[in-house]
C-alpha positions in Angstrom: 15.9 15.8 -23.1 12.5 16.1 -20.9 9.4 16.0 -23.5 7.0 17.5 -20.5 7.6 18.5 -17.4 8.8 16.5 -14.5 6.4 15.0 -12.5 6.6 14.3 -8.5 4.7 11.6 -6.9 4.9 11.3 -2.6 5.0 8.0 -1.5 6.6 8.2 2.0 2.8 8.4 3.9 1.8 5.3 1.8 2.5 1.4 2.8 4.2 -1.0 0.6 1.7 -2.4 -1.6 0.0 1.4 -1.9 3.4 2.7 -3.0 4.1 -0.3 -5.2 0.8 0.4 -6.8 1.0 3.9 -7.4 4.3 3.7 -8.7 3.4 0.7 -11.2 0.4 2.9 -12.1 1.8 6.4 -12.4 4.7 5.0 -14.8 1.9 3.8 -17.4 0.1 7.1 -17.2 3.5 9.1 -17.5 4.3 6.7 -20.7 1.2 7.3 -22.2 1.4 10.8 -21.4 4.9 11.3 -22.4 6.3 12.7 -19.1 9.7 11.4 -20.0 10.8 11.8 -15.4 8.9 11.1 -12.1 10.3 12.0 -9.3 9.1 9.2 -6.7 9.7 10.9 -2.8 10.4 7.9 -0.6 11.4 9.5 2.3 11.2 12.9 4.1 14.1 14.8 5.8 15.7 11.1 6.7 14.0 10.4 9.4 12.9 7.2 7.9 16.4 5.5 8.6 16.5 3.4 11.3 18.8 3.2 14.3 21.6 1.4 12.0 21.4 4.4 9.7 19.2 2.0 7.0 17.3 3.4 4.5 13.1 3.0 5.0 11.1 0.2 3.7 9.8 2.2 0.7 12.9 3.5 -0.6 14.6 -0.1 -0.4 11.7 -2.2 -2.3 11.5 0.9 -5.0 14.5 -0.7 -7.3 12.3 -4.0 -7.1 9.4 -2.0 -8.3 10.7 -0.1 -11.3 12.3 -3.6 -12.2 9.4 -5.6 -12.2 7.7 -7.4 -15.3 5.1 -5.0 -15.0 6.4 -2.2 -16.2 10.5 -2.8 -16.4 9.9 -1.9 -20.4 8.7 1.2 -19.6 11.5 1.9 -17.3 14.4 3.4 -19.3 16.3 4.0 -16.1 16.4 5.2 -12.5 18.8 7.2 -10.1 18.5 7.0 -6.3 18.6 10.2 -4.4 18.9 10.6 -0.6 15.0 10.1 -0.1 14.1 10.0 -3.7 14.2 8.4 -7.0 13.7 9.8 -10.3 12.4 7.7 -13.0 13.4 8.3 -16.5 10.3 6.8 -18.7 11.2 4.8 -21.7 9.2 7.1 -24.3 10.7 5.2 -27.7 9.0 2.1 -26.2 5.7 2.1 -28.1 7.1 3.3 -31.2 10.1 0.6 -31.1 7.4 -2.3 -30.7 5.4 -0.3 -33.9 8.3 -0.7 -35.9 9.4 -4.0 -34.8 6.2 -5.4 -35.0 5.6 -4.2 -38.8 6.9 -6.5 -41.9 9.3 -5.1 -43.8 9.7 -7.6 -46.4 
């Protein structure tokens, strides 16, 4: 169930850190937001595999990025895609930390 629209992000023109940033930063701002799905694009048309068929830099390190301590609670899951990921936002986050937070007793 998608509470807004899905966004799409382009990260295959950016370097490393640039993606690792926007990614990092356009998770928060879906959370807060309550875009439940990015789409990250991490490649175009494969031509970003190499001459052993690899996948491109971007679209390797993204698993590490969703993962991170940064914003892994904010990360309910991902799915890789040939040249994209989509990014399911944890939206019961805030509201599980309300309710854990309060005391009950």
């Amino acid at each position: 169930m998608l509470s807004n629209t899905l966004t799409e992000i382009d990260l295959h023109k950016l370097n490393r850190e640039s993606a690792r940033r926007l990614v990092i930063k356009s998770v928060k701002k879906s959370h807060s937001r309550k875009i439940s799905c990015i789409k990250f694009i991490t490649e175009k048309d494969n031509h970003n595999r190499n001459s052993n068929g690899e996948r491109g830099v971007l679209h390797r390190a993204f698993p590490s990025w969703v993962l991170g301590t940064e914003i892994e609670h904010l990360v309910q899951d991902y799915e890789s895609y040939n040249g994209y990921y989509l990014v399911y936002v944890n939206l019961d986050y805030l509201m599980r930390v309300l309710v854990d937070s309060n005391d009950w007793s």
